[in-house]
C-alpha positions as CSV (number, residue, x, y, z in Angstrom):
1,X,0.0,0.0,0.0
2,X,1.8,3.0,-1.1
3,X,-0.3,6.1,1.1
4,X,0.4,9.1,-1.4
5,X,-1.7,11.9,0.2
6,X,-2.3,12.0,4.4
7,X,-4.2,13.9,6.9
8,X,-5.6,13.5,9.8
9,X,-9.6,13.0,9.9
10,X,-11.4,16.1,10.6
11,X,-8.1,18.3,9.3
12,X,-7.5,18.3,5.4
13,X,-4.3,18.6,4.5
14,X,-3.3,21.2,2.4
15,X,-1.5,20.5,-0.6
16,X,2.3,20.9,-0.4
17,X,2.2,21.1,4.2
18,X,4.7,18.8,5.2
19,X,4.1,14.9,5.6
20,X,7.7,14.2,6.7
21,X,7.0,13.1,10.3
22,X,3.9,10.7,9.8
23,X,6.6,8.0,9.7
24,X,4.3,5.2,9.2
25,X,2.5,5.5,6.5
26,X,5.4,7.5,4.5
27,X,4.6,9.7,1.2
28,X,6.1,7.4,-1.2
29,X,4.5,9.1,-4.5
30,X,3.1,12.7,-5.0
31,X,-0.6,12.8,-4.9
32,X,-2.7,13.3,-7.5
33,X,-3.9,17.2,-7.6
34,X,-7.5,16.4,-7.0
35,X,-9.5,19.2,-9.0
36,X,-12.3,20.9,-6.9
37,X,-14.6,19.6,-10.3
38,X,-13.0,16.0,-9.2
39,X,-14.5,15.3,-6.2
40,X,-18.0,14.7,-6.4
41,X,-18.9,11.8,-7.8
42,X,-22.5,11.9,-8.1
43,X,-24.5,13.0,-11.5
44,X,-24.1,16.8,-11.7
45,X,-27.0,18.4,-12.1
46,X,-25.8,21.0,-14.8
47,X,-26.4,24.7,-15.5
48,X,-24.0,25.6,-17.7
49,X,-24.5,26.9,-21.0
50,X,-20.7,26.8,-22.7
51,X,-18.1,23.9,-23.1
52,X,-17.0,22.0,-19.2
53,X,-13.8,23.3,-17.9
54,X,-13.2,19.9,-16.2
55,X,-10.0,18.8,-18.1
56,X,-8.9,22.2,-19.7
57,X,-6.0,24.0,-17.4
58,X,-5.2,27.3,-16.2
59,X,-2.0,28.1,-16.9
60,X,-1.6,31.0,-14.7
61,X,-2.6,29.3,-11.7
62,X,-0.3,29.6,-8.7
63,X,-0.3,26.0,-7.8
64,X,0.1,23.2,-11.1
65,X,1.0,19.8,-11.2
66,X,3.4,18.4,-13.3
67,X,1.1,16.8,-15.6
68,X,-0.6,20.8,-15.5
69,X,2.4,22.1,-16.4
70,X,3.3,19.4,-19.2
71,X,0.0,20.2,-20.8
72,X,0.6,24.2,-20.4
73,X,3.7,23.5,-21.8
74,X,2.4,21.7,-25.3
75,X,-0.2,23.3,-27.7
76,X,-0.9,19.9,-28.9
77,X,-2.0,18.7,-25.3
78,X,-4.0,21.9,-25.0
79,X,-5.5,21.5,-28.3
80,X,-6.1,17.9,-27.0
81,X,-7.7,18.9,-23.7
82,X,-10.0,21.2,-25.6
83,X,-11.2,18.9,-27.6
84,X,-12.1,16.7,-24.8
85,X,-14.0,19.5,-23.1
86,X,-15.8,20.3,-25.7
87,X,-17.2,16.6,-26.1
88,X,-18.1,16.1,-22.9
89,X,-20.2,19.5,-23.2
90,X,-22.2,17.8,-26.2
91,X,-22.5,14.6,-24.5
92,X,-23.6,16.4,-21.8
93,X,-26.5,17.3,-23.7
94,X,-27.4,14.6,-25.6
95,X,-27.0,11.0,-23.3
96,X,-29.7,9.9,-20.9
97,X,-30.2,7.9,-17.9
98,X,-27.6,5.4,-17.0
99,X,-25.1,6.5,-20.2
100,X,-25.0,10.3,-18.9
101,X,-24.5,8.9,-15.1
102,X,-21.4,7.3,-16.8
103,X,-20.0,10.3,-18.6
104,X,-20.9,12.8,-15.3
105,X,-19.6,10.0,-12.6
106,X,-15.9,9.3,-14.9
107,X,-15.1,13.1,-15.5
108,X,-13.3,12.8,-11.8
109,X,-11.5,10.3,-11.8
110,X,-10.2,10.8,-15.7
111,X,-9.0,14.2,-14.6
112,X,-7.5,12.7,-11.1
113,X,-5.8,9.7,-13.5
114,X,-4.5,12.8,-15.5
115,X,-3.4,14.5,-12.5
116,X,-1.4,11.7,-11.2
117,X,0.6,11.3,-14.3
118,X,3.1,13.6,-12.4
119,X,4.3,10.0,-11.2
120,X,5.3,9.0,-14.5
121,X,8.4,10.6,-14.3
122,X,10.6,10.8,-16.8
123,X,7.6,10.1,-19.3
124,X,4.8,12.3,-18.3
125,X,4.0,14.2,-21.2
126,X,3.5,10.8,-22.5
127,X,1.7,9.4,-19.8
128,X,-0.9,12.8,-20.0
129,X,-1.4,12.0,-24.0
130,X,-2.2,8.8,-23.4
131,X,-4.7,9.4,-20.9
132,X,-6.3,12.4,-23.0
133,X,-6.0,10.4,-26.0
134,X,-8.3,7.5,-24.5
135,X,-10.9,9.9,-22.9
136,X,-11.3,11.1,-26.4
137,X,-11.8,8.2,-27.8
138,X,-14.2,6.8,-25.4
139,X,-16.1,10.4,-25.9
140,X,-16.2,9.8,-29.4
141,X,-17.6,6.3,-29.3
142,X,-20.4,7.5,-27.4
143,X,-20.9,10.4,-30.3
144,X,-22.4,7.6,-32.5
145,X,-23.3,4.6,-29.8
146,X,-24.3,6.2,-26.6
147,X,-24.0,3.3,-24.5
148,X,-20.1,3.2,-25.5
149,X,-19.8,5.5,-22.2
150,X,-20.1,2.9,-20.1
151,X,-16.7,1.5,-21.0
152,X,-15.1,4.7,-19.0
153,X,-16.4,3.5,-15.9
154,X,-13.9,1.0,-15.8
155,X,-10.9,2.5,-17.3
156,X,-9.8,4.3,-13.7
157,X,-8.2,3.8,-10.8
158,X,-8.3,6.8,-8.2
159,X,-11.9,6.0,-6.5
160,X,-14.4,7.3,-4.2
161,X,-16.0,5.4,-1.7
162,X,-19.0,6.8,-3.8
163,X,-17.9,5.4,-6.7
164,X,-16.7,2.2,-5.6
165,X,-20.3,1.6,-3.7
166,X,-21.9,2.6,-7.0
167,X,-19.6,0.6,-9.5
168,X,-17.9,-2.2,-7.3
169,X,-19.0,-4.7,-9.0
170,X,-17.4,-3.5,-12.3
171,X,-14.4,-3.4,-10.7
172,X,-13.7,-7.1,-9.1
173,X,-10.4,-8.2,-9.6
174,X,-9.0,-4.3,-10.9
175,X,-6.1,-2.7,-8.8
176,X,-7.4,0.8,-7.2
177,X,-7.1,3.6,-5.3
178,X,-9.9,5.0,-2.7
179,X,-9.3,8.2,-1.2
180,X,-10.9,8.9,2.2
181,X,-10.4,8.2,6.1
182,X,-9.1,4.7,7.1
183,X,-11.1,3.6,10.5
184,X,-9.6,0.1,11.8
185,X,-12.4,-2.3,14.0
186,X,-11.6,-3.1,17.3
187,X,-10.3,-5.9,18.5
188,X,-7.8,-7.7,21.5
189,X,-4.7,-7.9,19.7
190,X,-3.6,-5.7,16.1
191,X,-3.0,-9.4,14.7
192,X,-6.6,-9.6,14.4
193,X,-7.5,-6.0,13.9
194,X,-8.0,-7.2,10.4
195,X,-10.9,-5.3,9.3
196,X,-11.6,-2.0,9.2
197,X,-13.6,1.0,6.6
198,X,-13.0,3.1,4.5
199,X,-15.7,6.8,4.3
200,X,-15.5,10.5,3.6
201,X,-16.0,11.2,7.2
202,X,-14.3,8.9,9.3
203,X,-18.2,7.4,10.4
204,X,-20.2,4.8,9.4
205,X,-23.2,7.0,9.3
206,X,-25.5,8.5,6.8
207,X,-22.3,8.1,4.1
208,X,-20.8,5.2,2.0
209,X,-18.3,3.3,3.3
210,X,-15.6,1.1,1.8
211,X,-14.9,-2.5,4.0
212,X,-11.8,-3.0,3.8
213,X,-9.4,-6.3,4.5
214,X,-5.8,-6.5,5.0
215,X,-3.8,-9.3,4.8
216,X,-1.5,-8.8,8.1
217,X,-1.5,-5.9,10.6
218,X,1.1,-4.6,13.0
219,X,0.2,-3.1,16.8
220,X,2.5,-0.1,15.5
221,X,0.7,-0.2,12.5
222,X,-2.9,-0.4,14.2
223,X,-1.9,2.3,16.7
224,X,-1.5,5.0,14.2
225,X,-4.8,4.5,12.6
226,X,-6.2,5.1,15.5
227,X,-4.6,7.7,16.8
228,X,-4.8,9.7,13.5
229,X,-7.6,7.9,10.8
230,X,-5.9,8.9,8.1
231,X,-7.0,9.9,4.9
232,X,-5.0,9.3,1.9
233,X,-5.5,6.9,-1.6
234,X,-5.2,3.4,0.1
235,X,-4.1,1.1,-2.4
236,X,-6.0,-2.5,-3.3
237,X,-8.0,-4.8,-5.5
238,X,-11.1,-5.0,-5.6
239,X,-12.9,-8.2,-4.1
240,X,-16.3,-10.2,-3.3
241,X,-15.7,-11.9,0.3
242,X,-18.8,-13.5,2.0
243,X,-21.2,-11.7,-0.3
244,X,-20.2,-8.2,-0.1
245,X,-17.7,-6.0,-2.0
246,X,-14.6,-5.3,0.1
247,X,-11.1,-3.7,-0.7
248,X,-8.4,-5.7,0.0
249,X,-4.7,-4.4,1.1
250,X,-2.4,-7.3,1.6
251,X,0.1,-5.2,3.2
252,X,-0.5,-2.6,5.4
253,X,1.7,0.4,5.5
């Protein structure tokens, strides 16, 4: 499990505040920049009346990732980006039902899976045209055959518990990455502290939550989830155990 983003539960942490000392669950990767547009994984309910600004970039923001800066950098992955945008406006307007749940419920985690591309070091302009480049094409799939969108749901990786209640079973089997706070169940002893959640919130209540398994778990391990419930990206495949979906994390940090 690599932990790429953490904070404390109840305290956000602010992009670029120093992670250093939360030695046990250290920052092995960057994190994602997670777009304000990003996070919400429910159907928008849309008012606007010109092209989405989802994926396109501004350049002259103060803060911008390096996969932000690779495409400020290139006209071609501007051009690109634009193209996208525009798309997803006039599929906006023209899918129904479960098709424009697809299009609306993808359009964060496409632009988080752009976003993380930062990672791909040396090759992220690459990584960034890939990932335009297939968003594209699955928008211009659904041009002509609407239910093409669907396809999207399972082409990323950086999940909400949200989106994993509402697509799970899509996912069985796929590597991922749910963000949100990590709340272990109690127990005796850590070695069977085994199972724990996943939520917004740090709570079971009145959100979705993501069960979670690891495979083995430390008392130093378990003591710092509950000290701090953490959120970050926590790293796992998607399973079915005993009838229910669960993410499971072999390793715990």
């Amino acid at each position: 499990m690599i932990a790429v983003l953490l904070s404390s539960c109840g305290r956000p942490k602010r992009s670029g505040e120093d992670t250093a000392q939360k030695s046990s669950a250290p920052a092995v990767k960057e994190s994602p920049v997670v777009d304000s547009a990003a996070t919400d994984n429910t159907p928008l309910k849309l008012t606007r009346t010109s092209p989405s600004s989802v994926v396109a970039v501004n350049c002259k923001a103060t803060r911008l990732s390096g996969a932000q800066r690779e495409t400020c950098a290139s006209p071609e992955l501007m051009r690109l980006s634009e193209d996208v945008d525009k798309m997803t406006f006039r599929l906006e307007q023209t899918l129904t039902g479960a098709d424009k749940e697809a299009l609306m419920d993808t359009g964060g985690p496409f632009v988080v899976e752009r976003n993380n591309c930062q990672n791909a070091r040396p090759a992220v302009r690459e990584c960034v045209e890939r990932i335009l480049g297939e968003r594209r094409d699955g928008l211009t799939a659904a041009l002509t055959s609407p239910a093409a969108i669907r396809g999207e749901i399972v082409k990323y990786t950086f999940l909400s518990p949200q989106y994993f209640e509402k697509y799970g079973d899509l996912l069985i089997g796929k590597h991922v990455h749910v963000f949100g706070c990590m709340v272990l169940d109690d127990g005796p002893t850590a070695a069977v502290r085994l199972h724990g959640f996943i939520s917004d919130g740090c709570s079971r209540s009145g959100e979705p939550i993501v069960p979670v398994v690891f495979g083995s778990m430390s008392e130093t391990t378990a003591s710092f989830f509950d000290s701090k419930m953490p959120s970050t990206h926590w790293d796992g495949t998607v399973e079915r155990r005993d009838g229910r979906l669960v993410l499971s994390i072999m390793t715990a940090p």
